[in-house]
C-alpha positions as CSV (number, residue, x, y, z in Angstrom):
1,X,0.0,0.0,0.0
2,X,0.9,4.0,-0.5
3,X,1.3,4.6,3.1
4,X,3.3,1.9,3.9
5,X,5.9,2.9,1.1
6,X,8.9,5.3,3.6
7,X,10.0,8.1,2.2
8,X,13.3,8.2,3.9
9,X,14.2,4.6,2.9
10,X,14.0,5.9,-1.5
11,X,16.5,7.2,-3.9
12,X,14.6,9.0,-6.4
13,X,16.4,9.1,-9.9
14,X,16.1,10.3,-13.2
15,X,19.0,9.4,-16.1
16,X,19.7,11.1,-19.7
17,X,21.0,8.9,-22.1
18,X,22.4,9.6,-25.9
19,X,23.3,7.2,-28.7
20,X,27.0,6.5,-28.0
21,X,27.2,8.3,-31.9
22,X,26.4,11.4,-33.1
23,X,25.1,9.7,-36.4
24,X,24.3,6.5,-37.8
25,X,27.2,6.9,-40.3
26,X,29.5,7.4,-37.2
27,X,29.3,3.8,-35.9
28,X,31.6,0.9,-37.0
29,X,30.6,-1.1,-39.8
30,X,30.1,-4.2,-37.3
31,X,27.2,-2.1,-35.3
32,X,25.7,-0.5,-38.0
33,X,24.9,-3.8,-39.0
34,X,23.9,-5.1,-35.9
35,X,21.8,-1.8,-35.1
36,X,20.0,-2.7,-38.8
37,X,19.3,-6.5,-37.1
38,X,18.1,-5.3,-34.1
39,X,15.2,-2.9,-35.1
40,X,14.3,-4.2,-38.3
41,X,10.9,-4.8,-37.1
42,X,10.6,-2.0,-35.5
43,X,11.9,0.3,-38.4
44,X,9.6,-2.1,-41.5
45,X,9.4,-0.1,-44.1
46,X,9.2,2.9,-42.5
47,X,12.9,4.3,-41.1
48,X,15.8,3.6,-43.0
49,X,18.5,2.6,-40.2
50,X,19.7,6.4,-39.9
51,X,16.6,7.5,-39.3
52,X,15.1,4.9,-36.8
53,X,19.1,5.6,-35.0
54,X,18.3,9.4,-34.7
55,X,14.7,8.6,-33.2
56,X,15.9,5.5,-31.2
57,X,19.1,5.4,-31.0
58,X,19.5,7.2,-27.4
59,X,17.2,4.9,-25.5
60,X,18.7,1.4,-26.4
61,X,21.3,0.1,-23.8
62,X,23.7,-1.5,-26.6
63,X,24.1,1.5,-28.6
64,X,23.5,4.6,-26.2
65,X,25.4,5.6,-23.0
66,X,24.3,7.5,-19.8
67,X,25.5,11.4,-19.4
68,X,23.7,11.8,-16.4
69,X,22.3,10.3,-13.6
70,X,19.8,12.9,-11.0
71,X,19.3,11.6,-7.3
72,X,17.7,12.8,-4.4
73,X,16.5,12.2,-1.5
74,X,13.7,13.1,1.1
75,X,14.2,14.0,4.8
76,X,12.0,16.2,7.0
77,X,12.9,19.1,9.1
78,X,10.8,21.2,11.5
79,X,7.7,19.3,9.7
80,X,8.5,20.1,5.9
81,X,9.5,18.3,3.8
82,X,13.4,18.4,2.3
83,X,15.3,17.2,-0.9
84,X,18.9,17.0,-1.6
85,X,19.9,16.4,-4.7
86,X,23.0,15.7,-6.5
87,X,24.1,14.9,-10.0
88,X,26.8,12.4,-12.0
89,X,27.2,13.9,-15.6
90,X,29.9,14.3,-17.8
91,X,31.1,12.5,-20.8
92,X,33.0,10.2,-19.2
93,X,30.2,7.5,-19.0
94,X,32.1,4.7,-16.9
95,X,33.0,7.3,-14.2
96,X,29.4,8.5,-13.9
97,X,28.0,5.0,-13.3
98,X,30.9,4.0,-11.1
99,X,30.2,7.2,-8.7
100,X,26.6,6.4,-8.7
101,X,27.2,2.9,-7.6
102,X,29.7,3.8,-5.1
103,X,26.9,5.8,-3.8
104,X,24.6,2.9,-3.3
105,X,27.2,0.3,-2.3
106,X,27.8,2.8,0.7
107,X,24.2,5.0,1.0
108,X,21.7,2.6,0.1
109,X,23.0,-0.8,0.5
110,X,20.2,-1.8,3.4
111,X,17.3,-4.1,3.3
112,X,14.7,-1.1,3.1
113,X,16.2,1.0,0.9
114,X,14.3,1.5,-2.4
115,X,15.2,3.0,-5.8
116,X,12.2,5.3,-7.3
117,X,11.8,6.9,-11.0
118,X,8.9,7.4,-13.5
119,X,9.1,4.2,-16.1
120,X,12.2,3.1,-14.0
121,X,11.1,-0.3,-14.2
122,X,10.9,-0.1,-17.8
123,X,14.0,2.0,-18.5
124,X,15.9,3.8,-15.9
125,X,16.9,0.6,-13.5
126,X,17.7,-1.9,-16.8
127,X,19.5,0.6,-18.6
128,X,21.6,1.6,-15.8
129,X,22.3,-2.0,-14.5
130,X,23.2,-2.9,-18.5
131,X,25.7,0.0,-19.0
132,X,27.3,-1.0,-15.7
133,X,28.2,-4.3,-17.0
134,X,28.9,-2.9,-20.4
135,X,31.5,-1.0,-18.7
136,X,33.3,-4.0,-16.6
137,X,31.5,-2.7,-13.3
138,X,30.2,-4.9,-10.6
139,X,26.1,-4.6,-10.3
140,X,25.3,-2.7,-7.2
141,X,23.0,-4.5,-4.8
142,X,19.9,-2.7,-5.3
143,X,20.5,-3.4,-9.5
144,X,21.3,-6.7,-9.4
145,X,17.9,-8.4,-9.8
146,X,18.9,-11.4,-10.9
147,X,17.2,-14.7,-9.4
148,X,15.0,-12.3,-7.2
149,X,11.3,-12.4,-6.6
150,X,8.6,-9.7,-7.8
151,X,8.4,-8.9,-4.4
152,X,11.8,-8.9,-3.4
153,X,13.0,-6.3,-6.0
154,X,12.8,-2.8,-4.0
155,X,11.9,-0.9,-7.6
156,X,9.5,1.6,-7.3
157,X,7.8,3.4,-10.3
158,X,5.8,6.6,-9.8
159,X,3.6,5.5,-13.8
160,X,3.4,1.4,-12.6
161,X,1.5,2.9,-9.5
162,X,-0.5,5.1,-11.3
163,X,-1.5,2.0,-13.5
164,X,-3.2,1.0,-10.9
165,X,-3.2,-2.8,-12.3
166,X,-4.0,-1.2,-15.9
167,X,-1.3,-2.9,-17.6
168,X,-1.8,-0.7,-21.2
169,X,-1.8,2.3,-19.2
170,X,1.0,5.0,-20.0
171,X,1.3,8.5,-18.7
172,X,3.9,11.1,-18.8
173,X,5.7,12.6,-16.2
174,X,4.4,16.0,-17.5
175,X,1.0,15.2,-18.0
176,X,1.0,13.9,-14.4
177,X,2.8,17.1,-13.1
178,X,0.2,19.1,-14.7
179,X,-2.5,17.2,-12.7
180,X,-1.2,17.8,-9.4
181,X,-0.4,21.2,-9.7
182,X,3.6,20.5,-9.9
183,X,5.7,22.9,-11.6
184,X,6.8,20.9,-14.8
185,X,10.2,19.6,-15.5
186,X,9.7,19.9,-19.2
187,X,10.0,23.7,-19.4
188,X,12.8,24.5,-21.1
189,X,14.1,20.7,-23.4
190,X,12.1,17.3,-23.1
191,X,13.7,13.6,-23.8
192,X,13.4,14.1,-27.8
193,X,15.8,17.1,-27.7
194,X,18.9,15.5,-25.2
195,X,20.8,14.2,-28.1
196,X,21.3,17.3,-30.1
197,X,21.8,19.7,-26.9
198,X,24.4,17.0,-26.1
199,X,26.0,16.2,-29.6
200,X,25.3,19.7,-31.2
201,X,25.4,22.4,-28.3
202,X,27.8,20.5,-26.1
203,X,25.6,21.8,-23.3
204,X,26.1,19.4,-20.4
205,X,24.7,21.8,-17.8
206,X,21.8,22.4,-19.8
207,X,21.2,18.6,-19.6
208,X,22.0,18.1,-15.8
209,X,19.3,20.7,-14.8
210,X,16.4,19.1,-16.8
211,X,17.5,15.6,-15.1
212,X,17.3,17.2,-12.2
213,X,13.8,18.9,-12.5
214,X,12.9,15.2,-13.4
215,X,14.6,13.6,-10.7
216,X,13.0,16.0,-8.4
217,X,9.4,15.8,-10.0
218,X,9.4,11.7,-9.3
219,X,9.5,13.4,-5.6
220,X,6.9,14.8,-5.8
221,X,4.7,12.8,-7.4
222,X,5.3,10.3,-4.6
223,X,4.5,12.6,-2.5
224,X,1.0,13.6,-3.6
225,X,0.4,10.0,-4.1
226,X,0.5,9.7,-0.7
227,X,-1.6,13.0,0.0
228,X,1.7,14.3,1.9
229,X,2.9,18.3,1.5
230,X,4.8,19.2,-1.6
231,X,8.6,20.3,-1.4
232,X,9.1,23.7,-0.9
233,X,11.6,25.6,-3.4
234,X,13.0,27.1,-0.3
235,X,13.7,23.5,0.8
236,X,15.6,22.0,-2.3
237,X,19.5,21.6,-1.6
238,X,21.9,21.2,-4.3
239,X,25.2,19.1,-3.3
């Protein structure tokens, strides 16, 4: 149930990802061919490979990489509620995902501890645990999944709960922002445009504030799930 779910014991997190290339052309031979395997039903008649790679290409583990990872957490002071937040981004993609880790080998390594995100379950959590391999890393606890029951896996998703069992459901995180009165994280780029602020404008900063607004938003959401008092802006700390 909502209430059950303790807000202290999450690490609420929002990623950007990119294709690992600027273009299609820019890949090897070898994974142009297998990126042409891969979403060949996907692309049918459609896409040509370049195409479907500038649409898709940022969002699939084997040919995208994370350039930043959003976290936060909840604590309450003098009755209001508090986030911190901090943020691994660069383009150095091994070193952002080996800091994250390190942060839940140490911070969040306990039974109760949780990960939260909107479509983590779908995106987020796999991607992250995929790259980590990719990159010769060692799974953190709370990623490595592996052998584990449904309810032994301590993944929370802020869209599965608003399914509410409705398997076909999807909302945004904007749409669901607008509902509850939350100020949107979509105000300046959305998801569509990370690849060409990133490849184009070189604008990492630009990047790790929208994955921030996102990470912060998932929050919040939880938050009014569980009919509980927004965040203040006031009470946002950036580490």
């Amino acid at each position: 149930m909502l209430a059950d779910i303790k807000i202290k014991n999450i690490l609420f997190l929002d990623i950007e990802t990119v294709p690992c290339a600027a273009n299609f052309e820019d890949l090897d031979a070898t994974f142009q061919k297998l990126w042409e395997e891969k979403t060949v039903w996907q692309r049918k008649e459609e896409y040509t490979p370049a195409e479907y790679y500038k649409i898709k290409g940022g969002i699939m583990a084997e040919f995208a990489k994370t350039i930043c990872i959003s976290v936060g957490y909840l604590f309450t002071e003098k009755g209001e509620n508090h986030f911190r937040i901090k943020s691994f981004y660069g383009d150095d993609e091994k070193k952002i995902i080996a800091d994250f880790n390190t942060l839940l080998n140490t911070q969040f390594n306990k039974k109760q501890h949780q990960l939260c995100a909107h479509n983590g379950k779908e995106f987020d959590f796999p991607f992250i645990a995929r790259r980590t391999l990719i990159n010769g890393l060692k799974l953190p606890k709370l990623l490595d999944i592996a052998g584990k029951k449904p309810w032994e896996i301590n993944h929370l998703d802020t869209m599965e709960l608003w399914k509410f069992g409705d398997y076909k459901h999807y909302t945004s995180i904007k749409l669901l922002a607008t509902l509850f009165n939350i100020s949107t994280p979509k105000d300046d780029i959305d998801g569509s445009q990370v690849a060409k602020v990133y490849w184009e404008e070189k604008d990492l900063e630009r990047i790790k504030i929208y994955c921030q607004k996102d990470a912060l938003t998932v929050a919040q959401l939880l938050l009014k799930y569980k009919g509980e008092s927004l965040i203040l802006e006031k009470n946002i700390e950036f580490v």
